[in-house]
DOKE-569182 format. One record per residue (C-alpha): z, y, x; residue number from 1. Coordinates in Angstrom, 1 decimal. Layout:
BEGIN
     c3     c2     c1 num
      Z      Y      X NUM
...
! end
This chain:
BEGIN
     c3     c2     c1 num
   -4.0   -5.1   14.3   1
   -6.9   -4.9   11.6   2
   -6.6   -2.9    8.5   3
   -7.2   -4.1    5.4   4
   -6.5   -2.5    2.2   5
   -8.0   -4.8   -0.4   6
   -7.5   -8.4   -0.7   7
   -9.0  -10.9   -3.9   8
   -6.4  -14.1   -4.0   9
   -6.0  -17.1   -6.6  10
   -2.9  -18.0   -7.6  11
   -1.3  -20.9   -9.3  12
    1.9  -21.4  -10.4  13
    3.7  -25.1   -9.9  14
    2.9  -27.7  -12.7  15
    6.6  -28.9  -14.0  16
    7.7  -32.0  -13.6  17
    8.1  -35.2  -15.6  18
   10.7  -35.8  -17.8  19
   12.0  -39.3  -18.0  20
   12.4  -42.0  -20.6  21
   14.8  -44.4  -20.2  22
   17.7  -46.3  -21.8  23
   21.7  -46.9  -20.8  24
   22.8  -50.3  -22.4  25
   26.2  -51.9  -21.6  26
   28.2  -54.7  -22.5  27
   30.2  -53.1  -25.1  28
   27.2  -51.1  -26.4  29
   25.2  -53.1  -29.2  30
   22.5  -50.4  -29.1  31
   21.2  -48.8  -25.7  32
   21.1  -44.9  -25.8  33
   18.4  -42.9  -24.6  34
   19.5  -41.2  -21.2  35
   16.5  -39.4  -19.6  36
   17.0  -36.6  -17.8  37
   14.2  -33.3  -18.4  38
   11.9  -32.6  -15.4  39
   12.7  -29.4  -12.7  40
   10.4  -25.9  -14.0  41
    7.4  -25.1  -11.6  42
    7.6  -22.0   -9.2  43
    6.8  -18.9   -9.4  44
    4.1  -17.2   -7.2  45
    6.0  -14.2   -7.0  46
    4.5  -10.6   -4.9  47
    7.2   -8.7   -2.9  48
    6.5   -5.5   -1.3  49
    8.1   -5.1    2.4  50
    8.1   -2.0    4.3  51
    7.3   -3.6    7.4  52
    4.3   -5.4    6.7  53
    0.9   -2.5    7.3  54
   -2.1   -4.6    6.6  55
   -3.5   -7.1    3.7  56
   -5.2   -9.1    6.7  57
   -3.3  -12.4    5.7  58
   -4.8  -12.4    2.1  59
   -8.2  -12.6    3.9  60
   -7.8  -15.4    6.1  61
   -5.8  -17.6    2.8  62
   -6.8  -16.7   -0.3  63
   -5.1  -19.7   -2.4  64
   -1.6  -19.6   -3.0  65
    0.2  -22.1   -5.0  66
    4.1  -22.9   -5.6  67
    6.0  -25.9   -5.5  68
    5.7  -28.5   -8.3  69
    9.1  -29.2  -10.4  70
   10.4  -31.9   -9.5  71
   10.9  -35.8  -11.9  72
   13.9  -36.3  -13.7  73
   15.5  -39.7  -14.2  74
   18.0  -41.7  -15.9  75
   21.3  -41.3  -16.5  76
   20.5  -37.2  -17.5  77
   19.0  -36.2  -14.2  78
   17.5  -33.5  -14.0  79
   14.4  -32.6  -11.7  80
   15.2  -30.1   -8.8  81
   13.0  -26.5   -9.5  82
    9.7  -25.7   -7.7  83
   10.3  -23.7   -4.8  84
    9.0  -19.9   -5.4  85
    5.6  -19.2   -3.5  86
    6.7  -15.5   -2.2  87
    4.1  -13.6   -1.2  88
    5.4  -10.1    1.1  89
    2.4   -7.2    0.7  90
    2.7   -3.5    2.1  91
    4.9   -1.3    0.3  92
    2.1    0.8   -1.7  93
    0.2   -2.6   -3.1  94
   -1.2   -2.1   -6.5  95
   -1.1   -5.7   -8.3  96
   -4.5   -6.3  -10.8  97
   -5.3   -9.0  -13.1  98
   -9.1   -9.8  -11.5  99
  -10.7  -10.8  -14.4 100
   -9.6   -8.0  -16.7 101
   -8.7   -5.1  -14.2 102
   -5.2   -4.6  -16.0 103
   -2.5   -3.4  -14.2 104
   -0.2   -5.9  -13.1 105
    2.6   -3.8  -11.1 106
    2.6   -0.7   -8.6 107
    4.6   -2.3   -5.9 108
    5.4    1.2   -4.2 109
    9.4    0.8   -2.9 110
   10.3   -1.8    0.0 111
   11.0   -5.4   -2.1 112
    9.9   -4.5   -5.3 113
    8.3   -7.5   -6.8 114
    6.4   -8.9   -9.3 115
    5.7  -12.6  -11.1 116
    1.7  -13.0  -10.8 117
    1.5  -16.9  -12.2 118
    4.0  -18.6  -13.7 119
    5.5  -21.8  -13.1 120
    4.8  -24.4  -15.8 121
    7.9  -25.6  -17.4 122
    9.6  -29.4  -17.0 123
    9.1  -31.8  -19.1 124
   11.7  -33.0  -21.7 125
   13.5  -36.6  -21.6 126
   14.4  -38.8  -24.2 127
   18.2  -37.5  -23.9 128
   17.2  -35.0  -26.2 129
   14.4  -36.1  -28.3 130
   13.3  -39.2  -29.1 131
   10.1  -39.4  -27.0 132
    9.8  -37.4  -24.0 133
    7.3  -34.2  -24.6 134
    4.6  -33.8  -21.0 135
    5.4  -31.1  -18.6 136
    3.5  -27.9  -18.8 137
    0.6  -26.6  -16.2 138
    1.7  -24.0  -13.7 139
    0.0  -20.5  -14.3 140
   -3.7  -19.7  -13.2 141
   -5.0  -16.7  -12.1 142
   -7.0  -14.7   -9.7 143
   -5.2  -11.1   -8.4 144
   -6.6   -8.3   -6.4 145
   -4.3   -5.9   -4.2 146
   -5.6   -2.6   -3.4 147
   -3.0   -0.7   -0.8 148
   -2.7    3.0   -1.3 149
   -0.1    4.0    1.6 150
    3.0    5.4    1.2 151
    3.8    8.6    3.6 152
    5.0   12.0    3.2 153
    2.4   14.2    4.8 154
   -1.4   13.1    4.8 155
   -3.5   14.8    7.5 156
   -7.2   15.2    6.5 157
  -10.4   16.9    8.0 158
  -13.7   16.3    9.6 159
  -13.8   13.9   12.3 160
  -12.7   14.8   15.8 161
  -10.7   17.7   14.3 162
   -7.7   16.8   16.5 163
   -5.7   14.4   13.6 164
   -5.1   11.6   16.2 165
   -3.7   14.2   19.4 166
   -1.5   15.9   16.7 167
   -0.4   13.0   15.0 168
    0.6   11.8   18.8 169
    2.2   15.0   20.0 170
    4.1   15.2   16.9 171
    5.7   11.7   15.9 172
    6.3    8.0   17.7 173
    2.7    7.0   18.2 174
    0.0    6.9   20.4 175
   -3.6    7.2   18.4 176
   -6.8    5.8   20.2 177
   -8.5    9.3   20.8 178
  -11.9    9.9   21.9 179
  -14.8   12.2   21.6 180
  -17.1   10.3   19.1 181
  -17.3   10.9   15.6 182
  -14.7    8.1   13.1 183
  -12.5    7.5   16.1 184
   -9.8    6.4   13.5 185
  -10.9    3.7   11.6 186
   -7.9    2.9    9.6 187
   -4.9    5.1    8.7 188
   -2.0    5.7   10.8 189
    1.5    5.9   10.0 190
    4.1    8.0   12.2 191
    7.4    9.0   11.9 192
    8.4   12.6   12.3 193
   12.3   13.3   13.4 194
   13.6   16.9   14.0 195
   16.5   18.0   16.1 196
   18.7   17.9   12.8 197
   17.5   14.5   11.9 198
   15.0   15.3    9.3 199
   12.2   12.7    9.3 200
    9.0   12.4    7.6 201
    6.2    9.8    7.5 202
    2.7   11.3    8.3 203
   -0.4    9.2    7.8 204
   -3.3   10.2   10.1 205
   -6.7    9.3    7.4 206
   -9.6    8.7    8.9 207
  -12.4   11.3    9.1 208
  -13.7   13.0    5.9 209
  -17.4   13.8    5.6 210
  -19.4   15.6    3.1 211
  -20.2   12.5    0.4 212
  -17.3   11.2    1.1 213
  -16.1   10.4   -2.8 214
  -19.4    9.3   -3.5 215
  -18.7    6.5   -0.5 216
  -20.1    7.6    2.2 217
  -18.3    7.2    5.5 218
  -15.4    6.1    5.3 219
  -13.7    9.1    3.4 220
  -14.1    7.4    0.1 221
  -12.1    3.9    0.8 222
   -9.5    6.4    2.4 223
   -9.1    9.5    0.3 224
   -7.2    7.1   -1.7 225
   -4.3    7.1    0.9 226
   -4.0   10.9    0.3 227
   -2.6   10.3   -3.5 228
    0.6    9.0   -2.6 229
    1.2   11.7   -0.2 230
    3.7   14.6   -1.1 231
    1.6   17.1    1.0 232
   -1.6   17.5    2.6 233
   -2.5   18.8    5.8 234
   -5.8   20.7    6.3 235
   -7.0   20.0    9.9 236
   -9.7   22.4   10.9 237
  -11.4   22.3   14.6 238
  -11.5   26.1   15.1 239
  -13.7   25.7   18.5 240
  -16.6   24.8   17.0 241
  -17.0   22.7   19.9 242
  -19.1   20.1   17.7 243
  -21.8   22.8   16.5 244
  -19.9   22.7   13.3 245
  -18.8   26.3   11.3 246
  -15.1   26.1   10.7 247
  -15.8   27.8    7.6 248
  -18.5   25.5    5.7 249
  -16.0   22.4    7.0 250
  -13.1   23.7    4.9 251
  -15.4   24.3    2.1 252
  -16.8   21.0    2.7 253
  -13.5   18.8    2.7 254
  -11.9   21.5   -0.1 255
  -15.3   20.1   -2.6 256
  -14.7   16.3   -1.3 257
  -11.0   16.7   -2.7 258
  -12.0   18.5   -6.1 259
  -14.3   15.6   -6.5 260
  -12.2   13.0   -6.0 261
   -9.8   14.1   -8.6 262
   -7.0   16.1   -9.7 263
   -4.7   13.9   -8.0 264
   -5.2   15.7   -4.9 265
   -6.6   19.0   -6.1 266
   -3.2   20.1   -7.4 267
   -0.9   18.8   -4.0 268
    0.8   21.2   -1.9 269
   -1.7   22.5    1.3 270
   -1.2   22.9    5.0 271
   -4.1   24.9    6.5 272
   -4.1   24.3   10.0 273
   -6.4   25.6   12.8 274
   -6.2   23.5   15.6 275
   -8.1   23.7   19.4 276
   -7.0   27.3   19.8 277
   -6.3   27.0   23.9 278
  -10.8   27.3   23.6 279
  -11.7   30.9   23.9 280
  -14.2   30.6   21.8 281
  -11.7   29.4   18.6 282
  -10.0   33.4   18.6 283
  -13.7   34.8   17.8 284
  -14.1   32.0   15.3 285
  -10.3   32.5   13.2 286
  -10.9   36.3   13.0 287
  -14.5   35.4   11.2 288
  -12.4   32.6    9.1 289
   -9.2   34.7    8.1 290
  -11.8   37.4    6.3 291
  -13.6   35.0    4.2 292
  -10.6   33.0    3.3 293
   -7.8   34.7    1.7 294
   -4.9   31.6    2.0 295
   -2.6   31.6    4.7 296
   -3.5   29.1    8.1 297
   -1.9   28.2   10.7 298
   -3.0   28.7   14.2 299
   -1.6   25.3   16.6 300
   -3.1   23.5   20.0 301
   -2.1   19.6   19.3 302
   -3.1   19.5   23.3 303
   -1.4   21.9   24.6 304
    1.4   21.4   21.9 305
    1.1   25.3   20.7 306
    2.3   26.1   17.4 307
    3.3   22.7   16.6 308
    7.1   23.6   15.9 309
    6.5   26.1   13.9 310
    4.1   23.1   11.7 311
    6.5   20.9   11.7 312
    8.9   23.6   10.5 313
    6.7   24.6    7.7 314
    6.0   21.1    6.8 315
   10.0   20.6    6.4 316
   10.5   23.8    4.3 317
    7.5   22.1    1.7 318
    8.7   19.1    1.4 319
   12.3   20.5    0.8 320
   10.6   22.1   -2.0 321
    8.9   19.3   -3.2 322
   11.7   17.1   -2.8 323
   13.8   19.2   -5.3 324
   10.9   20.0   -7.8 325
   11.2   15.8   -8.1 326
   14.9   15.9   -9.0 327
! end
């Protein structure tokens, strides 16, 4: 499946329908009366969030949506059936913008949440209740862009090929494409997380973050947006140095990517996780890393699964704490 997490559409709500003019006349009437019915309301083109849709990829394949005209009324007070609803189902996480002015239409962030984004156009009136039947109005017009920002508990960021996809795979229901070569992970990944007490969380593997990366280079900048939603972060570092990279300057590095990016993810609660330890070489590195850096880190293999549920247990006790800052 293809990710997509921005989508431009055009909407139109349905045009109402006629109203009818007509007259009722029998024998024992010496004037006819004026019995036309008024014409059915346009639809709606209505945006509904649902948790098990990932991906905006529809939205790029039809980009024009319209609803159901009302339907004609006639005689005898008849009314003209409704316009059918156009509903259109988006990831939970879909922000809802007005293209032309950039205005915030709705934050569509819990399963079926929705939102009206062009309203239907309403039915015309019959001569039952006016003397000469007033036109139907014009369905809505519009154009709408969707940006997703996903929903998850726990977002796992760090240079590429710092282990995100093996951990996110030894630790919840999914398998990650893994490989050696830098931006492996091209779109985010959503897992599920489930302890032996039943505790669950949803942890979002982002793609790699590289220096630039809020200034768009890479793909960091399209996906450091992800991170917002998230309650925690996870700070994946490759403590090998396998990659002729300095553990140290990466942290650095990724710690000035998120200060740039904004406060939304300076101020989140931090994970610092040192992963590839079962490589000699990573011991010689942490010692080096836990004298320049004074915050607490966590030493894991996501191969060999070392460390990882003591993580997980650390990530539970956080977002217990974060859970009942909310309340």
């Amino acid at each position: 499946m293809i990710f997509v997490d921005e989508a431009r559409i055009f909407v139109q709500g349905g045009d109402g329908g006629h109203g009818c003019e007509s007259f009722y006349r029998d024998k024992f009437m010496r004037y006819p009366r004026p019995d036309g019915g008024d014409g059915g309301k346009g639809g709606d083109v209505v945006v509904q969030a649902d948790r098990s849709i990932r991906t905006l990829l529809d939205f790029k394949f039809k980009q024009h949506h319209k609803a159901h005209n009302g339907g004609h009324a006639s005689s005898k007070g008849k009314t003209g059936k409704t316009g059918k609803d156009a509903i259109l189902h988006v990831p939970v996480g879909t922000i809802v913008r007005d293209e032309e002015s950039g205005l915030l239409i709705k934050d569509l962030s819990a399963d079926q949440q929705s939102v009206i984004v062009a309203k239907g156009g309403q039915g015309g009136i019959g001569n039952d209740h006016c003397k000469m039947p007033k036109p139907p109005g014009k369905g809505e017009r519009r154009a709408v862009s969707f940006e997703l920002k996903l929903v998850a508990d726990v977002g796992l960021v760090g240079f590429p090929n710092a282990g995100k996809s093996t951990l996110i795979s030894q630790i919840s229901r999914v398998k990650s494409k893994i490989a050696s070569y830098p931006f492996t992970t091209k779109q985010p990944i959503l897992g599920i997380v489930e302890d032996e007490e039943g505790f669950s969380f949803v942890v979002a593997d982002l793609p790699g973050i590289i220096e630039g990366a809020h200034t768009g280079r890479g793909l960091g900048d399209r996906f450091l947006r992800h991170a917002e939603r998230t309650k925690i972060l996870i700070h994946l570092i490759d403590m090998s140095a396998i990659e002729g990279r300095d553990p140290l300057e990466d942290f650095k590095t990724i710690n000035r990517e998120i200060e740039a990016y904004g406060e939304t993810l300076v101020f989140k609660q931090k994970i610092i996780v040192a992963n590839k330890m079962d490589i000699p070489a990573a011991e010689t590195h942490l010692k080096r890393f836990q004298k320049e850096c004074t915050e607490k880190i966590l030493p894991v293999s996501a191969l060999s699964k070392d460390g990882l549920d003591e993580l997980i247990a650390m990530i539970k006790k956080t977002l217990c704490s974060e859970n009942s800052h909310e309340k």
